[in-house]
N, C-alpha and C positions, 0 to 999 in steps of 0.2 A: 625510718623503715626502708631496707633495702628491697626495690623489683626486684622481685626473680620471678623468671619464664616457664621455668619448668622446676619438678621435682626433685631432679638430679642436679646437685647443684653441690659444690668442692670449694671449702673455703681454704689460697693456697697464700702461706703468708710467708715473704723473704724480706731480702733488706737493700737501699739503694747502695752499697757498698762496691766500687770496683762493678764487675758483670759476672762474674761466677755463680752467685745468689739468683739474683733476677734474672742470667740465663737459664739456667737451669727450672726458674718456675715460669717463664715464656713459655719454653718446650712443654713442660707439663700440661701444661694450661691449654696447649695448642693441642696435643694429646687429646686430652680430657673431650676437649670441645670437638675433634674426629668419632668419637664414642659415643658421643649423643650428649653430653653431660655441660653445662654451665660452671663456668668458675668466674672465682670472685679474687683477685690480686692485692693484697694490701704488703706496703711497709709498716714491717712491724715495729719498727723504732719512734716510726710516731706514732704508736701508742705510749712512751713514757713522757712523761710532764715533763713542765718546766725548760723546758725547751731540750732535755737532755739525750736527744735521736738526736739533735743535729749538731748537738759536740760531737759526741760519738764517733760519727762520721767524720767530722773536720778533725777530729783530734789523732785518730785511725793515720788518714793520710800524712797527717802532721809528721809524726812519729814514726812511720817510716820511711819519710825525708829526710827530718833531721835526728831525730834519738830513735834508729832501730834497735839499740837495747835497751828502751824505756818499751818496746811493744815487743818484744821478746822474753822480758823478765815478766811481764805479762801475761803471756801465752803457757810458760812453763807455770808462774806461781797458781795459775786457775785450773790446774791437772789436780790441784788438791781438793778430797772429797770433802772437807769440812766447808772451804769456801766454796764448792759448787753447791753445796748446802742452802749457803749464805744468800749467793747470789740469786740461785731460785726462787728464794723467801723475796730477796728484795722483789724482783721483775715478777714475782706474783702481785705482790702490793703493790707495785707502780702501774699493772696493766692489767690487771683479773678482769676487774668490772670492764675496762671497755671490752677486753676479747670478747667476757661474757654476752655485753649487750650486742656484740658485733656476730658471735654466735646464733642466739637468740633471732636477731634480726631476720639474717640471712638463711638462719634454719638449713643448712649444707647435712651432708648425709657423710660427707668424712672431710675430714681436716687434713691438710698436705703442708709439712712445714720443711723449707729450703736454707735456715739461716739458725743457729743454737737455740738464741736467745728464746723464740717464737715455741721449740721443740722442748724445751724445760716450762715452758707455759700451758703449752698443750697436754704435756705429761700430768701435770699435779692438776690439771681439770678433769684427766681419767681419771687419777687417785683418787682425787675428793668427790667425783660423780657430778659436777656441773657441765661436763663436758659428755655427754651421751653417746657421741659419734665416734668411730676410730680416728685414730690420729695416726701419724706415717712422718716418716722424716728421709728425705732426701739428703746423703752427705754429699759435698761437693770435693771435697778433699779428698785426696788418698791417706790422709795421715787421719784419723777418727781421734778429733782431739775430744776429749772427758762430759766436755759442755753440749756434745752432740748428741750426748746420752740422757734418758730418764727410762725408767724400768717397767714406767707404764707407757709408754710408746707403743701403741700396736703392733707398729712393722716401720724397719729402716733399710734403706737401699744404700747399698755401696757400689762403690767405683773398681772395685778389687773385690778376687776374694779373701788375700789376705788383709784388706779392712775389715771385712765383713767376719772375717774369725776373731779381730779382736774386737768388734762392738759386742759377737756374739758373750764374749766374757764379762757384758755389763750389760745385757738384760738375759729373761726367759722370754721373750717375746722374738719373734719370727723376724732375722735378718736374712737380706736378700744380696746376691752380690749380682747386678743387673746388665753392671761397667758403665760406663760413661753417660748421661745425657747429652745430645748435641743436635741440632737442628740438622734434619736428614739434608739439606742442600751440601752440610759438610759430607757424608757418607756416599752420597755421589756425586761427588763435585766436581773429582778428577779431572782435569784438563791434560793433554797431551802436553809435556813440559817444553818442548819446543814453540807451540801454538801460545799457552802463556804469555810466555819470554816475548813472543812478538806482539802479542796485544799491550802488554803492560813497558814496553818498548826496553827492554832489558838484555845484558848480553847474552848471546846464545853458547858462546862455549867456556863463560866464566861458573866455577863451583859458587855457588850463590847460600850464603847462611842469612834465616831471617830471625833477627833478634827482636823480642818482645820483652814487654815489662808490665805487663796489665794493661786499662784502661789508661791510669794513670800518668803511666809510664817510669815509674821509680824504680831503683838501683842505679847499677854501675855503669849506666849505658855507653854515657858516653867515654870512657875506659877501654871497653868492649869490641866498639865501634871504631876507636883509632885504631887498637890493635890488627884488625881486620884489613883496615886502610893501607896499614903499612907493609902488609903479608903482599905475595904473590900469586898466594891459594888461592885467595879468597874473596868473592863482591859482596858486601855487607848491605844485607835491608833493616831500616830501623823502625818499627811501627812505635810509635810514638803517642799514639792516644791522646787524650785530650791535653797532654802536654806539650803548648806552643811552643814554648822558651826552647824544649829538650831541640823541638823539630828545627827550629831556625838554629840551632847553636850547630845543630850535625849537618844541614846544608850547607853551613860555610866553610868545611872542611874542605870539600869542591869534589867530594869521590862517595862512590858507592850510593844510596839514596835514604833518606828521611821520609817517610808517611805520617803525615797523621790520623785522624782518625777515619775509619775507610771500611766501607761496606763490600769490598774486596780481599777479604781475610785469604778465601778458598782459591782466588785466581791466584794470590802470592804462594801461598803454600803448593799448588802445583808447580809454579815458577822455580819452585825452592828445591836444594839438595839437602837442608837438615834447618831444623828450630833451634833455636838458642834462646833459653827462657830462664827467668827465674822467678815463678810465684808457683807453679805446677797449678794453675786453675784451667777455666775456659777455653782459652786459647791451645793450650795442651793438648786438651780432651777431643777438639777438633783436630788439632793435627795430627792424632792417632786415628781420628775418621777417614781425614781424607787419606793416611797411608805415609806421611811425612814422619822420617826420625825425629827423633828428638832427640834434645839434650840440656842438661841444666847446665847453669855456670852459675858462683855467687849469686847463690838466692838470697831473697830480701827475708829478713827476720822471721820466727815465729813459724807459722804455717808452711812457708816459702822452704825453709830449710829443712822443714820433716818430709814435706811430700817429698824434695829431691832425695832424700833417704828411702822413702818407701817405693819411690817408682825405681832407684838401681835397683832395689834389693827384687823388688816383681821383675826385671829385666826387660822394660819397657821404655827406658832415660837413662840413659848413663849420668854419674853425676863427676862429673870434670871439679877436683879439688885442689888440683896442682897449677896455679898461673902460671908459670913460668913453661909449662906445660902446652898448656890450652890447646895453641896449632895443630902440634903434633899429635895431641890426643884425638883430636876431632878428625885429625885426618885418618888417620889408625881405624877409626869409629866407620866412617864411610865405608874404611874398604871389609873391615872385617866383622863390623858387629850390627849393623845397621839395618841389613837386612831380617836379622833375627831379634831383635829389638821392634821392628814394624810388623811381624807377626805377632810376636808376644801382644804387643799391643790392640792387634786386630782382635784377638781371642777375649781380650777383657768385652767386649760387647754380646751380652748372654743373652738379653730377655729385654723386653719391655716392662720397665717399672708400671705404667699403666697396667697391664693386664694382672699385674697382683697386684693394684690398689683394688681396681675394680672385684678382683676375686677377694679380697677382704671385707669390701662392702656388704658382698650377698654373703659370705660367711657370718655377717651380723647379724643381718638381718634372720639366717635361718636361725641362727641363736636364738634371737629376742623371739620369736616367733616358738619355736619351740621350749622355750620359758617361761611365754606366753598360755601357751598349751599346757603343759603343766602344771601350773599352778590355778588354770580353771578346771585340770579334770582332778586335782588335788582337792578345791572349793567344792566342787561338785560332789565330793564322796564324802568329805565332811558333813554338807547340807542333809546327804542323804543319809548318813549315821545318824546323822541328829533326828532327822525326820523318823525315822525306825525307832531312837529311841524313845524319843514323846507317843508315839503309838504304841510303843510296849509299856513306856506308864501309863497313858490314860487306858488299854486296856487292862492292867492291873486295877487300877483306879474304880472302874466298871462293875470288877470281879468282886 
């Protein structure tokens, strides 16, 4: 049996994958708990057996080290309705019962899901009515891949609103285009880029591009990184995440700098004249906070190569697909697109997804309350039919 403190209480389930998932249900969580409300955080991957949350995961990062198009033919062959079918059926049967008991336990007043798997769980526990509470699904992506969907999802928050036009085309259920979650220290983070440069001891009159690759750190980094080395534009930063090897392999280049992993995201990115990413998660989403261009290069498989599709197409990342290119494009970008690309970008930040989960909550509530009501002044008029008409037989009866 799970403590809980209070009444209000939000069960929010993501997955230890990368930081996109679990950032995103941080934030929330942190939300929630400004509002008055308790939440409760679980990986939802360990809820399947047999140890198969933590292939998942190993096999995830596997795969796009070594066979991106083993996680790419992936990504496209689960667009099909049949096998989203499938897969539902299976992750109901591998995880019903604990959600349910985990449900039950924790007794939450809405359900918040950050991660597919958990949101096609959550969905067939609306359908089938073991699930009482609304359910809500936060996308992380700008690309709404198929698995983010079920029909009985209450309410789903996009990043975009052309996400959010196409989830609208796989349910009737209320989509919200809110834009990005990001820890507000990104949305005022700003540092003066001079002041930066000198804390974090970096040149002051070099064009400075900061390459990311996830948590991880996977792709073409270091490719990317030489290219950069050898230009004259440009001083290369490489945030490297929990990837030691990538960090010590691009130190011993002798130029530009190597990070690993660093609670100093927001100081770089003010340091910074543009982003060079390729997964369009987390990191992204904050450097549209703090006011930082973007731009993709060689995204990693699968997810990585829709989002850089769907952020050109919003006009918020250019997506750089010509190598032989790259410099030139980027430079181009600075001068002529960049600062309309950083508005674009500012504009995705609509609303607070909290304040429509929270207005969903009490919309249930007046629901069940008024259902409630109904159905005892429905009982009540019955009782009292009936009561009328056993009085008009026993007074025939009488007669």
């Amino acid at each position: 049996m799970i403590e809980a403190t209070t009444g209000k209480r939000v069960l929010i389930a993501s997955v230890s994958i990368g930081q996109g998932h679990d950032g995103a249900a941080k934030e929330l969580s942190r939300r929630f708990h400004e509002q008055g409300y308790e939440t409760f955080v679980v990986d939802f991957l360990d809820f399947l057996p047999f140890g198969l949350g933590k292939i998942i995961k190993t096999s995830y990062g596997f795969q796009l080290r070594k066979f991106p198009w083993a996680y790419d033919f992936i990504y496209k062959t689960f667009r099909s309705k049949f096998l989203h079918k499938i897969l539902t059926k299976l992750l109901v049967a591998m995880t019903g019962d604990k959600t349910k008991e985990l449900v039950d336990s924790y007794d939450p007043i809405e359900v918040v899901s950050t991660y597919p798997f958990s949101s096609l769980v959550f969905g067939e526990g609306r359908r089938k009515g073991w699930l009482k509470v609304p359910a809500s699904t936060f996308v992380t992506d700008f690309t709404v891949h198929p698995l983010w969907m079920h029909p009985f999802v209450d309410l789903t928050f996009c990043v975009s609103q052309d996400s959010a036009d196409y989830a609208q085309t796989k349910t009737d259920k209320q989509v919200v285009a809110t834009g990005p979650i990001v820890d507000p220290n990104f949305l005022a983070a700003y540092t003066e880029k001079y002041k930066a440069r000198k804390i974090l001891n970096l040149p002051f009159d070099a064009q400075i591009v900061l390459i990311t690759a996830g948590s991880w750190g996977v792709g073409a980094i270091e490719d990317v990184f030489d290219r950069f080395l050898e230009s004259e534009s440009f001083f290369p930063i490489a945030i490297c995440g929990s990837n030691n090897n990538l960090k010590l392999s691009l130190e011993a280049r002798g130029g530009g700098r190597a990070v690993g992993w660093t609670d100093e995201m927001a100081l770089y990115m003010s340091a910074s004249d543009v982003l060079l990413q390729n997964a369009g998660g987390l990191t992204c989403m904050e450097a549209f906070a703090v006011g930082l261009p973007v731009v993709t290069y060689k995204p990693i498989a699968g997810h990585g190569y829709y989002n850089a599709l769907n952020m050109d197409q919003a006009g918020v990342a250019p997506f750089i697909q010509n190598s032989s290119n790259l410099l030139k494009e980027l430079e181009f970008f600075l001068l002529e697109g960049a600062k309309q690309a950083v508005t674009q970008a500012e504009e995705l930040f609509q609303s607070d997804p909290i304040e429509h989960a929270i207005k969903l909550i009490d919309t249930t509530k007046k629901d069940i309350k008024e259902t409630i009501d109904f159905v005892l002044e429905e009982t009540l008029e019955i009782n009292h039919n009936k009561s009328v008409t056993m009085i008009e037989q026993d007074s025939e009866a009488v007669a």
